[in-house]
C-alpha distance (Angstrom), angle and dihedral (degrees) to the residues before:
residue distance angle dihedral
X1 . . .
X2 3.54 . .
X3 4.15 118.2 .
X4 3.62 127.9 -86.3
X5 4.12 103.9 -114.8
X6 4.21 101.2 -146.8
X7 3.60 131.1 177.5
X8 3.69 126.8 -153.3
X9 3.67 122.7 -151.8
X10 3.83 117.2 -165.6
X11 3.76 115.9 25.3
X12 3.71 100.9 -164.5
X13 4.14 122.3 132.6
X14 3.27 100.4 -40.8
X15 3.57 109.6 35.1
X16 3.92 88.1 60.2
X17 3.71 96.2 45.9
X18 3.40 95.6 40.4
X19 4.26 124.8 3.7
X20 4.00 93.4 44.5
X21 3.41 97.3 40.5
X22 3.75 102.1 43.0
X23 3.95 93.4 39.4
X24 3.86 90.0 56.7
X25 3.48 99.4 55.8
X26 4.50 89.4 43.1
X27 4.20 90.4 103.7
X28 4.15 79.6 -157.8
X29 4.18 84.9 60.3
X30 3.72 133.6 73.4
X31 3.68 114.8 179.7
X32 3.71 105.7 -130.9
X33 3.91 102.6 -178.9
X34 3.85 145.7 -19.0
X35 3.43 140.1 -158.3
X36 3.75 143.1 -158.1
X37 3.96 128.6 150.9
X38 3.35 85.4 -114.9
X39 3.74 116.6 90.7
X40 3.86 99.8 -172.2
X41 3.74 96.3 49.7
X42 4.04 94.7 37.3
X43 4.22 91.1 54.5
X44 3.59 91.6 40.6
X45 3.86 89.6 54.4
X46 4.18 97.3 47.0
X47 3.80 83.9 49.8
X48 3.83 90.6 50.3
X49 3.73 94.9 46.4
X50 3.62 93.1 29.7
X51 3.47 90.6 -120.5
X52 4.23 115.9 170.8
X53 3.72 96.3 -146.2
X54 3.73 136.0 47.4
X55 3.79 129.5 162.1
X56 3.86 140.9 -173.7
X57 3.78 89.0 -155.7
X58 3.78 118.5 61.9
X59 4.02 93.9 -153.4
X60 4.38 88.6 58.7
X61 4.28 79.6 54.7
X62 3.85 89.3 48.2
X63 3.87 90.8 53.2
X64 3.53 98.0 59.6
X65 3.88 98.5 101.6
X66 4.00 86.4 -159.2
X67 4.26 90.3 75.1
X68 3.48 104.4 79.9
X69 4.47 87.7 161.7
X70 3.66 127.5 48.8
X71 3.78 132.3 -163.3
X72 3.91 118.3 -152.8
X73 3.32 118.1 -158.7
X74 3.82 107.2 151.4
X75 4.22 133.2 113.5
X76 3.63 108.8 -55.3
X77 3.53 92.2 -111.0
X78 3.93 96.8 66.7
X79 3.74 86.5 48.3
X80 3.62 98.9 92.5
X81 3.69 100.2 44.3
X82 3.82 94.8 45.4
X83 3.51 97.9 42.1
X84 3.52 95.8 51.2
X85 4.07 87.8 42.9
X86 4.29 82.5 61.3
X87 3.75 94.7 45.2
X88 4.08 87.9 52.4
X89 4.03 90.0 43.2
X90 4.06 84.8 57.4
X91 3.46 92.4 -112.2
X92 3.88 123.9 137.9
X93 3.91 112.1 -125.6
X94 4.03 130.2 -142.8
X95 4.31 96.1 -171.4
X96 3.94 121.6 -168.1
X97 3.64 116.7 -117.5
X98 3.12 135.1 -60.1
X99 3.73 90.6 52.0
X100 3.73 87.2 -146.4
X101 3.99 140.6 -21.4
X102 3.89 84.2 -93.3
X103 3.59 164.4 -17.3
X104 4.00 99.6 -63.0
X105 3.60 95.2 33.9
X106 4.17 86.6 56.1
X107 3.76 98.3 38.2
X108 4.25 87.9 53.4
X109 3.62 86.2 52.9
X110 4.24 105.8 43.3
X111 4.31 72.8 39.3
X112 3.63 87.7 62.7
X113 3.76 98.1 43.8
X114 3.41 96.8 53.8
X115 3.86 96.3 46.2
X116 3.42 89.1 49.2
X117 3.92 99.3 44.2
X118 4.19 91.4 -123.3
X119 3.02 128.2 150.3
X120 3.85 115.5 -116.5
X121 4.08 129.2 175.9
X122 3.52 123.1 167.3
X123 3.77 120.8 -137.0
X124 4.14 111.2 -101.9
X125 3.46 98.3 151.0
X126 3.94 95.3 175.9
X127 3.92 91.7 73.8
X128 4.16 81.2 65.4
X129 3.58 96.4 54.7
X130 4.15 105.1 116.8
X131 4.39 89.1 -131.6
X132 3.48 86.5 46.6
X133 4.18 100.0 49.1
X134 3.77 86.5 45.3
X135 3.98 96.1 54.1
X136 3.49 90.5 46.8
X137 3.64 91.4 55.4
X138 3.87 92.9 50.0
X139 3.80 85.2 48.8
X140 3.72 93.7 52.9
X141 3.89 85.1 48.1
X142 4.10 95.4 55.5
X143 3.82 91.7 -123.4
X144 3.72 89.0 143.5
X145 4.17 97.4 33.8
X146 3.76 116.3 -128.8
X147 4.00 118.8 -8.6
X148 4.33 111.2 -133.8
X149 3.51 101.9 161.4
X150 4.08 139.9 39.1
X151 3.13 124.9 -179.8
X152 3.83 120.8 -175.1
X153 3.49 141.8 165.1
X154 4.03 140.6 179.1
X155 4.06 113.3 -172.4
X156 3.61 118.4 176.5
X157 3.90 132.7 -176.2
X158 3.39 90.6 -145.8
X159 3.97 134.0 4.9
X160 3.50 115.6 -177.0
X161 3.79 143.3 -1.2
X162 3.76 91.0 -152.3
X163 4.31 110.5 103.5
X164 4.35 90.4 -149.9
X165 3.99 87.1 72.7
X166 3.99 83.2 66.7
X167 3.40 98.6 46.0
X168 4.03 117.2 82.4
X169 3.44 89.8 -158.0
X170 3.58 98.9 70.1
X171 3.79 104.3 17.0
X172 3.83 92.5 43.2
X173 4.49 93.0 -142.0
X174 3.99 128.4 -0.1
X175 3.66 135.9 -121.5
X176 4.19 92.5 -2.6
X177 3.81 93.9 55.6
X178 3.79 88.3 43.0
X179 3.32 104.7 45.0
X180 3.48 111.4 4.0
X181 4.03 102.5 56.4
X182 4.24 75.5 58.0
X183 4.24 93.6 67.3
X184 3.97 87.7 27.1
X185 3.74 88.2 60.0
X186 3.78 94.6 39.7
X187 3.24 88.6 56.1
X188 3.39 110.6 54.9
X189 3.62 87.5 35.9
X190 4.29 86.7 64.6
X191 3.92 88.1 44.9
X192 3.93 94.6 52.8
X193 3.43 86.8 -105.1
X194 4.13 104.3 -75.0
X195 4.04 121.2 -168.4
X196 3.93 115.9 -82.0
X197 3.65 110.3 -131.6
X198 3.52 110.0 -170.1
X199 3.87 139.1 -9.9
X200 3.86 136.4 -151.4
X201 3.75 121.8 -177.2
X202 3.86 140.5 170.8
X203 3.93 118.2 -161.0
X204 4.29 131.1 -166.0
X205 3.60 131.4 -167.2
X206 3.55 103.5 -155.7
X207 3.96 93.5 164.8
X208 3.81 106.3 9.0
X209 3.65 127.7 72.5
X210 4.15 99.3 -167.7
X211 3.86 100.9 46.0
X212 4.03 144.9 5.5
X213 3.54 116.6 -65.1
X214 4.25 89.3 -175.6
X215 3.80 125.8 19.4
X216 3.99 134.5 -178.1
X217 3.25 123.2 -157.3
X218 4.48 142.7 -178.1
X219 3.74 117.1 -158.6
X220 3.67 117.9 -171.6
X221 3.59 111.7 -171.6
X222 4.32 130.7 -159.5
X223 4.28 84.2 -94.0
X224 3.26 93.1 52.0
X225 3.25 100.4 -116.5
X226 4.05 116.5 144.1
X227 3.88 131.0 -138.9
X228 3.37 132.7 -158.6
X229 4.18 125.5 -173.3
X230 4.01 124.5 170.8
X231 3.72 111.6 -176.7
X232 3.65 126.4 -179.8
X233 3.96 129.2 -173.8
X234 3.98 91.0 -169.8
X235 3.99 106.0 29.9
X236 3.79 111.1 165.9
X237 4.02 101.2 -127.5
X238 3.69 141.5 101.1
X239 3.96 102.2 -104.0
X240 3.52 130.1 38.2
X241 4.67 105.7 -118.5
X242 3.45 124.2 -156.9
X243 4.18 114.1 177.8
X244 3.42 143.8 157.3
X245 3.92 113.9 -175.3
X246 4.17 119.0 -178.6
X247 3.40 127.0 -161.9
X248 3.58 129.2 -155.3
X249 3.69 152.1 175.8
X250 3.99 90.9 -92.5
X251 3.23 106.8 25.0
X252 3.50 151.8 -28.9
X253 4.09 138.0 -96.5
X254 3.56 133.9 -170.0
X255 3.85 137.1 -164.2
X256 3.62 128.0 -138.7
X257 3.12 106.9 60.8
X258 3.86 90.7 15.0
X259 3.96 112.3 -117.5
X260 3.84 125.7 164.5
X261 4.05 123.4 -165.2
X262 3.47 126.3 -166.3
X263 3.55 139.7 -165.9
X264 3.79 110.8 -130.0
X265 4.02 124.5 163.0
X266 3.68 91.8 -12.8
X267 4.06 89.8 -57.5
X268 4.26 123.5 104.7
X269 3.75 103.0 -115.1
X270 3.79 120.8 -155.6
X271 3.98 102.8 -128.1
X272 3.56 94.6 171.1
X273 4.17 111.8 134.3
X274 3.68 108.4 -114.8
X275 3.70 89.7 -147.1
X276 3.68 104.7 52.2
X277 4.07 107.5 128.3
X278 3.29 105.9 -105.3
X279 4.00 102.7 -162.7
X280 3.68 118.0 153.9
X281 3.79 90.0 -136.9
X282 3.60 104.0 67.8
X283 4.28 86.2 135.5
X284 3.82 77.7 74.4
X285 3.54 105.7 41.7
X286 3.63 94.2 41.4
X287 3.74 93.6 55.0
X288 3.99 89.1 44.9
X289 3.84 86.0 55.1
X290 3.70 98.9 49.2
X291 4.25 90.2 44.0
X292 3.75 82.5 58.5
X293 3.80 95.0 48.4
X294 3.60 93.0 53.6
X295 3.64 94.8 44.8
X296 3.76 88.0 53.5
X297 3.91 89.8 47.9
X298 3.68 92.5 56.1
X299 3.97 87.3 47.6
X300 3.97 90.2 53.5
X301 3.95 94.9 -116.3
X302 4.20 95.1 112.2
X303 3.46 129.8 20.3
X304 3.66 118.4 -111.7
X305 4.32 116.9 -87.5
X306 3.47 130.5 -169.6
X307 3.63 91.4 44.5
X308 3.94 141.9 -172.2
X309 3.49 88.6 -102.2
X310 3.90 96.3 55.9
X311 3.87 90.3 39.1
X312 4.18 87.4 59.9
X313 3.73 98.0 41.8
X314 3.87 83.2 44.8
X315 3.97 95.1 48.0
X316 4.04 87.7 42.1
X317 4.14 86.9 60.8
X318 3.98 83.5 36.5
X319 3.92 88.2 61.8
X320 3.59 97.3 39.0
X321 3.73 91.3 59.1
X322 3.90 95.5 48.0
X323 3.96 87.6 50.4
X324 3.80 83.2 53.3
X325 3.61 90.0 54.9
X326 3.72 92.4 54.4
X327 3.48 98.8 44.2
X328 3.54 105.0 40.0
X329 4.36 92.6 -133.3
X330 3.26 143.8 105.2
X331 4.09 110.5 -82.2
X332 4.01 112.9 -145.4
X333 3.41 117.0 -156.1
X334 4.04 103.8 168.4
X335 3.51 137.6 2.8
């Protein structure tokens, strides 16, 4: 089958330790072209990749009539304009979280998609994370009865070296739309994705001045199940902790490290698999895993996940919870 041509625009961190590399070596993928305002770093990258085409102007990449996909990995704030730039150039478009810096800006976008017949999926790599496709399944399967309560968490010393996650203007909120819309999606995504009824949230900024540097939030959704998720970009402990523990009518499961209980003839059985991999790098792997599924989408083998639709629901609970945080109250969003 011939290659899948994709463009990249934006190679900051994380398309050079993870899009470029992990692209190259996809034997279904040939990188076609990438783009970055700057010059030096963009021609230093095509040689290193051995890539034909680079550009310091995304709409020369969008030209090339050999890209038919395009990766997005710039500041939030260029999302919508570049995204919708791809859609228009016929080009089907794989964009980094957050989809956009909010509701309107991702509702034009998934808009655009869908008038145009494009395909669009938005990068939430944690749904490709081996522990975390496995739970789900057991989830789906009712080994643990009826889930009522989450409660996750992702506090960081440090997130990011990059200034533009500081600045409102171009990342549209701080640690909650960074981290936060990550467990918020994962979430939902292990639930089936149920409506969220109402949100409540309470935000610090312990070392920023612009945007949140910790958040707290309470999601009650139409099941009645509750969420909780407390992210931090500047936590004062020794180890960075991401979880995401569920607790249901049977049983309970946790994430990182993956461990499922079970209550079985009155006694708490361990149902944890003995052979789940248990690699330290599942940021990696997960990534890898949900490169591959969008290559496969744009080759018509699996239909696309982690769609525009999800991304807008998601960024309409997103805003709710920031309008919480400004207000101090209780934000309904359905009866």
């Amino acid at each position: 089958m011939q290659k899948i041509n994709i463009g990249i625009i934006g190679l900051g961190s994380i398309s050079q330790v993870m899009h470029l590399p992990i692209l190259s070596k996809n034997p279904d993928v040939e990188i076609t072209g990438i783009c970055d305002k700057d010059k030096s770093k963009t021609k230093f990258l095509a040689e290193k990749y051995k890539i034909k085409n680079y550009y310091t102007d995304y709409k020369e990449l969008l030209k090339n009539e050999e890209i038919t996909g395009v990766v997005v990995a710039t500041p939030t704030d260029t999302h919508t304009e570049l995204t919708v730039a791809a859609l228009e150039s016929g080009k089907d478009v794989f964009v980094e979280k957050p989809i956009a810096r909010n509701f309107d800006e991702a509702k034009l976008i998934n808009d655009k998609a869908k008038e145009l017949k494009k395909k669009l999926m938005v990068g939430m790599n944690n749904r490709f994370r081996p522990d975390a496709m496995l739970l789900k399944t057991l989830i789906q399967k009712g080994e643990i009865g009826k889930i009522f309560y989450i409660k996750s968490g992702w506090l960081k010393k440090q997130s990011t070296l990059e200034k533009w996650f500081t600045q409102k203007e171009k990342s549209g909120g701080g640690v909650f739309l960074d981290h936060g819309i990550v467990l918020l999606d994962l979430s939902l995504w292990m639930l089936g994705f149920p409506e969220v009824k109402s949100v409540q949230s309470t935000f610090y900024s312990q070392e920023t001045k612009k945007v949140e540097d910790f958040s707290f939030a309470m999601i009650k959704l139409a099941d009645n199940t509750t969420l909780t998720i407390e992210v931090s970009w500047t936590m004062l402990m020794e180890n960075d902790f991401l979880y995401c523990n569920m607790f249901g009518s049977e049983g309970s499961a946790l994430l990182n490290p993956l461990k499922i209980q079970k209550q079985m003839s009155g006694n708490i059985i361990n149902l944890t698999p003995a052979k789940i991999d248990k690699s330290p790098n599942y940021y990696k792997k997960s990534i890898e895993n949900e490169l591959k599924y969008f290559i496969n989408a744009l080759k018509g083998l699996t239909p696309i996940v982690s769609t525009g639709d999800e991304a807008v629901k998601r960024m309409m609970v997103v805003d709710a919870i920031y309008r919480s945080a400004e207000t101090d109250k209780e934000i309904i969003l359905s009866a």
